[in-house]
C-alpha positions as CSV (number, residue, x, y, z in Angstrom):
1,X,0.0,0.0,0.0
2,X,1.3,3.3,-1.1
3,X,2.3,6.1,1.7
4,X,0.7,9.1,1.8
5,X,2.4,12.8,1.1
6,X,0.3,15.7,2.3
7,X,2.6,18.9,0.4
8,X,1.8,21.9,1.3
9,X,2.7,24.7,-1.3
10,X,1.7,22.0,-4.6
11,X,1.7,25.4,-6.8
12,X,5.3,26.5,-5.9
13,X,8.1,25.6,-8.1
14,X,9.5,23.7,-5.9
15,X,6.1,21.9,-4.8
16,X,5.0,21.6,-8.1
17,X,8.1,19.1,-9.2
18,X,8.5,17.5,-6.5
19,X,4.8,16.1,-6.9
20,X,5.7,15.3,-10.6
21,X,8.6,13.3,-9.0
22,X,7.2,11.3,-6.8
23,X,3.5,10.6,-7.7
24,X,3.9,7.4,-8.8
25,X,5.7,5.7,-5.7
26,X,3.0,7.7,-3.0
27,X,-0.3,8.7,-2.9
28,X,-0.3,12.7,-3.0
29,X,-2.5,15.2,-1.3
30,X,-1.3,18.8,-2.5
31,X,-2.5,22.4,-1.4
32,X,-2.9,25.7,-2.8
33,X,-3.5,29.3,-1.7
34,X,-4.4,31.4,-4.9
35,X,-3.2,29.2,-8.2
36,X,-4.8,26.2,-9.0
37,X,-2.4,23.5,-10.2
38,X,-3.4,20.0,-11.9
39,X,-1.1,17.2,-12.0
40,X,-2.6,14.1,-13.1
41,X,-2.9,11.5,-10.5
42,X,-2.8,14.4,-7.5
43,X,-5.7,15.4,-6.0
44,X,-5.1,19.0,-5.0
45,X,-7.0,21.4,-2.7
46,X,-7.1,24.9,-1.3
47,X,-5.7,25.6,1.4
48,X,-4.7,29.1,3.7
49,X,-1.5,28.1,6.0
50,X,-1.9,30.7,8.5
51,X,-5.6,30.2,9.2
52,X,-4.4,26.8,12.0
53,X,-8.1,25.2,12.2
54,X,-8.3,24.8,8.9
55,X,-4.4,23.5,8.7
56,X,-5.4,20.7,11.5
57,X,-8.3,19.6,10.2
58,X,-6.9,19.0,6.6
59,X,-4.2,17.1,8.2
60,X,-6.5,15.2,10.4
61,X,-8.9,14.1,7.5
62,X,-5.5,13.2,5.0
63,X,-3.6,11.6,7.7
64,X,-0.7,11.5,6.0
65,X,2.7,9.5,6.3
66,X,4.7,12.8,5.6
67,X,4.1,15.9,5.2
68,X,6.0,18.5,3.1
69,X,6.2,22.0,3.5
70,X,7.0,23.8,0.4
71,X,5.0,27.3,1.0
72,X,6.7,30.1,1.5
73,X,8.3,33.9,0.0
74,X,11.7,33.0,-1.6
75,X,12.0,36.1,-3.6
76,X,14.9,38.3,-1.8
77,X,13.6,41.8,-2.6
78,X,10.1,40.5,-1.8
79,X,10.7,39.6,1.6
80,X,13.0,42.2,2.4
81,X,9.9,44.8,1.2
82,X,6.9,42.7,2.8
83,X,9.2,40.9,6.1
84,X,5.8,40.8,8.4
85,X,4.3,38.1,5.2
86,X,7.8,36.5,4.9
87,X,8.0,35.7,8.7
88,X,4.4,34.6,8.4
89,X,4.7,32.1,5.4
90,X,8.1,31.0,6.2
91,X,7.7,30.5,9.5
92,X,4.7,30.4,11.1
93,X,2.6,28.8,8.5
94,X,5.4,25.9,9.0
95,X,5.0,25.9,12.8
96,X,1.2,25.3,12.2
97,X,2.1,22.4,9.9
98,X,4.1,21.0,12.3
99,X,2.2,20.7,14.9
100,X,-1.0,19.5,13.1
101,X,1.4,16.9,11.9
102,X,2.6,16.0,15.3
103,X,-0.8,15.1,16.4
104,X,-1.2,12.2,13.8
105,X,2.3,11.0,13.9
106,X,3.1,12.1,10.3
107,X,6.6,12.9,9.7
108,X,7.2,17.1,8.8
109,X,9.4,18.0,6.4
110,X,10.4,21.6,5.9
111,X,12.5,22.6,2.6
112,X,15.5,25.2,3.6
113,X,17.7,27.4,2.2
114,X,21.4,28.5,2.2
115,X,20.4,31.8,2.6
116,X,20.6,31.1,6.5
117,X,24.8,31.4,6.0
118,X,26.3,34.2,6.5
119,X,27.8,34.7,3.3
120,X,31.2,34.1,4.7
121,X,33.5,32.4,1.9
122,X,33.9,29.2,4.3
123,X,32.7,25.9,3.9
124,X,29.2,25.7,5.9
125,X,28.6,22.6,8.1
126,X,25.1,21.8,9.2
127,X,26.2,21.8,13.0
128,X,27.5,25.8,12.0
129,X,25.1,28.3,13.5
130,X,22.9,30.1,10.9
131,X,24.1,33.8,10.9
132,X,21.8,35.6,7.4
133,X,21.7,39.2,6.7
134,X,18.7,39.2,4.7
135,X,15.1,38.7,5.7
136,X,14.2,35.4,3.7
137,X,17.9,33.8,5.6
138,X,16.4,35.2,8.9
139,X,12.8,33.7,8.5
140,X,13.7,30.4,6.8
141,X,16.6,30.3,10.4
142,X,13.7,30.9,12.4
143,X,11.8,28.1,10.4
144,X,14.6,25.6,10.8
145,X,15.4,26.4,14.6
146,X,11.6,26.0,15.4
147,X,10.9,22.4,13.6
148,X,14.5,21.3,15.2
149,X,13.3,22.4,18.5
150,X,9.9,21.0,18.5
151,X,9.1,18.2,16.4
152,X,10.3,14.9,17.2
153,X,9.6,13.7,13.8
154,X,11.0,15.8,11.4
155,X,13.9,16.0,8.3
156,X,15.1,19.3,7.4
157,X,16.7,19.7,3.7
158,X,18.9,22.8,3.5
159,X,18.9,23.6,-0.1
160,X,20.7,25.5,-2.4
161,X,18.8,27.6,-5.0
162,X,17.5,25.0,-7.4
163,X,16.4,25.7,-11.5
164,X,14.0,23.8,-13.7
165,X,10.8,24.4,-15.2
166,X,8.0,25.8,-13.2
167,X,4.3,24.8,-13.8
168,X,3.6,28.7,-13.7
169,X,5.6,31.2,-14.5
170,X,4.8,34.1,-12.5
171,X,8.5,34.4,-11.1
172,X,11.0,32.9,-13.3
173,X,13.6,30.9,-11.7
174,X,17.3,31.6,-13.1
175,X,17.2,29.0,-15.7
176,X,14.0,30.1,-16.9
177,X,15.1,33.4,-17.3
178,X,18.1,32.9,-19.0
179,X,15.6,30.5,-21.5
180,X,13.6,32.8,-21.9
181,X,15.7,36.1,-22.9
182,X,17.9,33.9,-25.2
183,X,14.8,32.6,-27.3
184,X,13.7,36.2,-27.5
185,X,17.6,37.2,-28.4
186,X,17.2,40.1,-25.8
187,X,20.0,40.9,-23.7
188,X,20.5,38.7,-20.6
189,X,21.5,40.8,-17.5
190,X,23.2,38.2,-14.9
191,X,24.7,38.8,-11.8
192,X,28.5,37.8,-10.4
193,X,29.0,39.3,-7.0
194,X,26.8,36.3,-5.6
195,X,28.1,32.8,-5.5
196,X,26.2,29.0,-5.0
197,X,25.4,26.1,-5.7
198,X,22.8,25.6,-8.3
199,X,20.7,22.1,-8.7
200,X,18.1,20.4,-11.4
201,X,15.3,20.7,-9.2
202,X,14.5,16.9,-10.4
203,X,17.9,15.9,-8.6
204,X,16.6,17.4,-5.5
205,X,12.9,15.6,-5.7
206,X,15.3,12.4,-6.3
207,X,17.3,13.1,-2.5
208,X,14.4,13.9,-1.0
209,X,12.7,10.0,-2.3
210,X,15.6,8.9,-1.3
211,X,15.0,10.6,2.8
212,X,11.7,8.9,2.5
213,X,12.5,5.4,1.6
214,X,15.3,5.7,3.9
215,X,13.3,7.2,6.9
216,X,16.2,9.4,7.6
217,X,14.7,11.4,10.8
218,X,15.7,13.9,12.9
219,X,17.8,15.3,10.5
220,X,19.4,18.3,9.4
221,X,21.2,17.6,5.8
222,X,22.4,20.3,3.5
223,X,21.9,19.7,0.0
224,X,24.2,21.8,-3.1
225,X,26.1,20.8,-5.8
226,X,28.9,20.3,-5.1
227,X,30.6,23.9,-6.5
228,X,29.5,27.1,-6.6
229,X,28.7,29.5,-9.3
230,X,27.2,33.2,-10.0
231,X,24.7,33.7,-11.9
232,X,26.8,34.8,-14.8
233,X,28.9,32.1,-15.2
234,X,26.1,29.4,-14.7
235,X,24.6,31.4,-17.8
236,X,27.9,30.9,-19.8
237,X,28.0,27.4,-18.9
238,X,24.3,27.0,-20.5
239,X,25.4,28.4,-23.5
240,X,27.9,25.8,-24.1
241,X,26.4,23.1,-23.0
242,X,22.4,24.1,-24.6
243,X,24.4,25.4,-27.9
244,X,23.4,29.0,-27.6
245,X,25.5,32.0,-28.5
246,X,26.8,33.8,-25.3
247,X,26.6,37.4,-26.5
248,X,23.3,38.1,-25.2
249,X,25.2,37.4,-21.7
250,X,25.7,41.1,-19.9
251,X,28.1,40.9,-17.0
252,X,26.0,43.4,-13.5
253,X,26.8,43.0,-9.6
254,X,23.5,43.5,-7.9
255,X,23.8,44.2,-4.2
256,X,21.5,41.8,-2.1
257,X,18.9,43.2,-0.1
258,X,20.6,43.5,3.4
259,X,18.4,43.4,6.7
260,X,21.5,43.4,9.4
261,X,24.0,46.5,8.9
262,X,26.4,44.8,10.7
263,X,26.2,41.9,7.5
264,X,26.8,44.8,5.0
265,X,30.5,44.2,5.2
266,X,29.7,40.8,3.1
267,X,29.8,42.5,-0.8
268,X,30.4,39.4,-2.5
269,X,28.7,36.7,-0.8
270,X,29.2,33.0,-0.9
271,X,27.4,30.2,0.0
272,X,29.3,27.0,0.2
273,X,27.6,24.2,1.9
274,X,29.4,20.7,3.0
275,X,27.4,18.3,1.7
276,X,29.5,15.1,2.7
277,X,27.0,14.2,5.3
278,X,23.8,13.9,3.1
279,X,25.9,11.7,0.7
280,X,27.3,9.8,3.7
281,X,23.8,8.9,4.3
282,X,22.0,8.5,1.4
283,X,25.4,6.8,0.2
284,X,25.2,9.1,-3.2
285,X,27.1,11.9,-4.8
286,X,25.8,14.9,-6.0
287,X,26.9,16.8,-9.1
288,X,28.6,19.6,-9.7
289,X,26.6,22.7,-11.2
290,X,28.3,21.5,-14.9
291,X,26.8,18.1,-14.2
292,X,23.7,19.1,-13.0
293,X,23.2,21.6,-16.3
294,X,24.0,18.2,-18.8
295,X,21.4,16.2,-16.4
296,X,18.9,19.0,-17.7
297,X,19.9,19.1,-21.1
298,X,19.6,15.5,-21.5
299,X,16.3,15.7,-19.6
300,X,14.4,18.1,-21.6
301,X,16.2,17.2,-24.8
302,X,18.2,20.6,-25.4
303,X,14.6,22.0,-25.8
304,X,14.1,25.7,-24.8
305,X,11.2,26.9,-23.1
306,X,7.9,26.9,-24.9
């Protein structure tokens, strides 16, 4: 008998592949707050995350095996202009989760980011205390510290920023974009004062199976590949490796949104995760950002959006 995913958040990027991913081994409950999605084989339903009743009682009639928390505000400038919503979404929607979980024994899963680093150019350890400067790092930290202080059956995925194709395309993730200009042959403005790890989204929804068959629990595990890039030389490397000419490529440093002055002294930040545990575990090794960009090609067949 299949296990049953409740994921909250089904219409995120994130959500919304992560359900592709793994319909066919679980049976999959997915919510929404404002966009529909369909997924074949995915019954999905509305639901509010900071309105708690309704969170319990969803939880209570699904009874899920796991749930998946995949709502939230990952645009920088967005939370740094709306940080009462960001706090809300990233965190205390997840606490409500959480505990409605807890009360049918469901394990909670809550998706992370390495925006919780400090930006330091240092190779981040899970066991490292979170130190962000901007207001998404600050709420996801206070997301991660509240799960790993009150759930007792829970798996926390630190992520780095992950690309792929989105079911909508309200916000374009950095692969999209860089689709998207070069099929229109407009200029592609790309950032290189800011430096991670990039990841197929598909990859990801493949570690994160792998934490559910496994039953890995209790856990904080940091998931990259395993270099780090800007965002102007991961768009050089898809012109090579998708065939595309490289002069629409414009070389900008954009400043991040800073919510500590004390952090300002970071101007180009890094964020290097060790990532030896997770493979330790899941006994697996992840790509490198070059890798990870011919796992994509080969996936969508060197097609370009649309």
């Amino acid at each position: 008998m299949k296990k049953t995913i409740l994921l909250f958040g089904a219409s995120s990027f994130v959500g919304s592949n992560i359900l592709a991913a793994l319909k066919d081994e679980f049976r999959i409950v997915g919510t929404y707050h404002k966009t529909p999605v369909s997924i074949p084989g995915i019954t999905c339903l509305p639901c509010d995350v900071l309105k708690k009743d309704y969170v319990n009682n969803l939880v209570a009639l699904t009874k899920p095996d796991f749930t998946i928390y995949a709502v939230g505000m990952s645009s920088l400038r967005q939370c740094h202009k709306e940080p009462k919503l960001a706090d809300a979404l990233n965190s205390t929607g997840a606490s409500y989760v959480c505990k409605a979980s807890e009360r049918v024994g469901a394990k909670f899963i809550y998706l992370s980011s390495s925006y919780v680093l400090s930006g330091e150019d240092n190779l981040a350890k899970e066991s490292d205390m979170p130190m962000p400067f901007t207001t998404y790092g600050n709420t996801v930290s206070s997301g991660e510290f509240y799960v790993q202080r009150s759930s007792i059956n829970y798996l926390v995925l630190r992520s780095c920023p992950l690309y792929g194709r989105s079911y909508h395309h309200r916000r374009p993730n950095i692969f999209e974009f860089i689709q998207e200009k070069m099929s229109k042959g407009e200029p592609l403005p790309v950032d290189s004062s800011v430096k991670t790890g990039l990841l197929d989204v598909t990859l990801f929804a493949r570690v994160l199976k792998n934490c559910l068959e496994k039953n890995i629990t209790n856990r904080l595990l940091q998931v990259s590949s395993k270099d780090i890039v800007s965002h102007y030389e991961f768009a050089q490397m898809y012109s090579r490796i998708f065939r595309k000419s490289d002069s629409l490529i414009q070389l900008q440093d954009e400043l991040l949104p800073v919510e500590n002055p004390h952090r300002g002294s970071v101007k180009k930040p890094v964020f290097r995760m060790d990532i030896t545990n997770l493979e330790a575990t899941l006994g697996l090794e992840l790509p490198t950002v070059e890798e990870s960009l011919h796992f994509t090609h080969k996936r969508l067949n060197g097609k370009l959006a649309g």
